[in-house]
N, C-alpha and C positions, 0 to 999 in steps of 0.2 A: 255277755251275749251280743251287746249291739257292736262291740269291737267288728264281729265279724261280716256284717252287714252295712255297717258305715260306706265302705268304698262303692260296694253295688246302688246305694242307694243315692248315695252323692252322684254316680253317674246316672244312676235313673231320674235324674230331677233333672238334672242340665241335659239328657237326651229328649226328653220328652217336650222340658220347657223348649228346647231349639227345634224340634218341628212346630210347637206353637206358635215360636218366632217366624218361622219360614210361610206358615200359614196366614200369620196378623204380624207385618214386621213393622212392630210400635214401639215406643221407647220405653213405657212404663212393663212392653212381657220383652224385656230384653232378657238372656236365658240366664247370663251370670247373677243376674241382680237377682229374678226371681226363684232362683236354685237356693242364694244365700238367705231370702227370708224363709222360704221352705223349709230349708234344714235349721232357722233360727226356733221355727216356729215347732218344728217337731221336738227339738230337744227341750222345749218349753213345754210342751205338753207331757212330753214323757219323762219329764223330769231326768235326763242325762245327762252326765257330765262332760264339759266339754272335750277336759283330757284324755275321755273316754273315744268320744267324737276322731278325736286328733290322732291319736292312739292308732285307731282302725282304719283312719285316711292317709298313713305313713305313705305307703305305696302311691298314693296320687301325688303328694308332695315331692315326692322322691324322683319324679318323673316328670315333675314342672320344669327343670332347671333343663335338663339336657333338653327336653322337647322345647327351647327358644333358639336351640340351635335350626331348626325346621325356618327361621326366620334367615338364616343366611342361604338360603336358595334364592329367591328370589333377590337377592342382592347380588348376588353372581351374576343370574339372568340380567341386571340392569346397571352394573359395573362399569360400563363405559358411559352410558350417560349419567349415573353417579360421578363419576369421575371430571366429566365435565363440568356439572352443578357443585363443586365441590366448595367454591368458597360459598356463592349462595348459603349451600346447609350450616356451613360453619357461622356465617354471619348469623343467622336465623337463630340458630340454635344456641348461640350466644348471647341472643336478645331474650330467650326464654328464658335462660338463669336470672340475669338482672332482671326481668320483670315479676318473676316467681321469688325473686330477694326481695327487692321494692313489697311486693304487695304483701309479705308475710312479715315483714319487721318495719314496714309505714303504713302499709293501709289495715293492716289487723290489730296493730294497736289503738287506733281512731276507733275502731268498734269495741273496742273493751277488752282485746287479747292480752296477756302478759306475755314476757320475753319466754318461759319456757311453750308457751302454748303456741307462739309464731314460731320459733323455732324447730316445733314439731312437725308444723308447716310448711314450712320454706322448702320440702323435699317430694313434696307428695306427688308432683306429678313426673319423676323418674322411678324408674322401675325399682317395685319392695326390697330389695335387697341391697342395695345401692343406697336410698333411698335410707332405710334403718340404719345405715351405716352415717350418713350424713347427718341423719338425726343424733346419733349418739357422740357424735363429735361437736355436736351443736347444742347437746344439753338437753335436747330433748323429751319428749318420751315417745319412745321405740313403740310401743303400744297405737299411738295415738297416729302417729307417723303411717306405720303398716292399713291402720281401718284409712284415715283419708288420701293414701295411692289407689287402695281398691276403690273406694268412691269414686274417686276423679276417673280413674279407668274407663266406670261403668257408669258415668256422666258422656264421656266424648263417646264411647260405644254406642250410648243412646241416644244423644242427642247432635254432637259433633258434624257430625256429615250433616244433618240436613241445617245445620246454624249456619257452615261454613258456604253451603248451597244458597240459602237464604241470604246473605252478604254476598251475593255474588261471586263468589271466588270457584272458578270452574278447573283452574291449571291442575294438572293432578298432583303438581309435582309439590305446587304449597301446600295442597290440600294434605300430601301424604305428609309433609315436613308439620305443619299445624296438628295432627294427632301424633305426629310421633313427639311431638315436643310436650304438648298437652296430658295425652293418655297413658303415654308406656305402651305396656304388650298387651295388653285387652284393647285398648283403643287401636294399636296396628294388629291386631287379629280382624278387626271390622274394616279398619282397611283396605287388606288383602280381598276381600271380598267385591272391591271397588275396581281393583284390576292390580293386575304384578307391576306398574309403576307407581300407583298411590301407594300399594302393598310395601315396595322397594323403599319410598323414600320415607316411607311413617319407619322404615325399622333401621336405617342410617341416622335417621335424626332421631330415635330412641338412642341407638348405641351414645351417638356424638355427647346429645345432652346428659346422658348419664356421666359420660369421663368428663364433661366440664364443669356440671355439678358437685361432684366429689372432689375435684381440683380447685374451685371458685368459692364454695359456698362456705368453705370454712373461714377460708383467708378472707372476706368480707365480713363475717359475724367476727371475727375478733378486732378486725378492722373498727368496727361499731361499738362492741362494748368497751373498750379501750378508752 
């Protein structure tokens, strides 16, 4: 029964929590985070299974993958000064990998991570599918991978813009290149909201750092365990 109610209610939590947001726009009722305890919270209560969950939210999944295409609009709109900034993003978004390597296979094993738990790691802030794919080339676990890209997402969503605010950084153009490199596509949804140049370059420096990630991140971990 809940198969057929999952999708309606998935989007009744994130419509409702997003006029809450637009109402009180605070980090802790940001709409994706509090949608996903919502609905953690309900299947806990009613005792449902996830697969069940998942089952009935096929159709929203299903419509995540083409609806990132909506992100190439505003890159068209801002194509020529993309084009300009062009080594900028590449340089940028090349410092992201190596610093997203460094800190998951040097600084997470200083706190007590092992090789397969950094290397779950080492991916999460490029978009989930990319992102599980780099995982599982890396030994991973694809599980673990998938929850901390959502997290980070819905960390820069939250809290991103006003940290990057708070450091002073006002240029739109870093500002958009720092969540695109950081967040993925939840962090350049929030973006877009900041104007069609932050919008533009948070989803340039999404795309960038995902094909260097998938390209880099491998050949460095074997690089290391070797």
């Amino acid at each position: 029964m809940f198969i057929y109610i999952a999708a309606p209610l998935t989007l009744f939590f994130f419509l409702a929590f997003k006029k809450l947001y637009q109402l009180k726009p605070t980090a802790l009722l940001n709409p994706v985070l509090v949608t996903i305890f919502s609905l953690i919270a309900t299947l806990l209560i009613f005792e449902i299974p996830f697969a069940e969950y998942k089952q009935g939210t096929s159709i929203i999944t299903a419509l995540l993958e083409p609806a990132i295409v909506a992100l190439a609009v505003p890159l068209y709109l801002q194509l020529k000064l993309i084009k300009a900034r062009l080594k900028f993003i590449l340089i940028s978004c090349l410092l992201a990998v190596f610093v997203a390597f460094f800190c998951a296979f040097y600084i997470m094993p200083l706190l007590g991570a092992d090789l397969v738990t950094a290397a779950s790691l080492a991916g999460q802030s490029v978009t989930t599918p990319i992102a599980m794919e780099i995982s599982a080339h890396l030994n991973g676990i694809v599980s673990l991978t998938a929850a901390m890209v959502i997290f980070a997402g819905i960390i820069g969503a939250s809290i991103g813009l006003p940290f990057l605010k708070l450091c002073k950084i006002k240029h739109p153009q870093a500002i958009g290149v720092a969540i695109g490199c950081a967040s993925h596509a939840i962090g350049t949804s929030k973006a877009l909201e900041e104007g069609e140049e932050v919008g533009a370059f948070s989803s340039i420096a999404l795309i960038v750092c995902a094909i260097l990630s998938a390209l880099i991140m491998p050949v460095l971990y074997h690089w290391l365990i070797e």
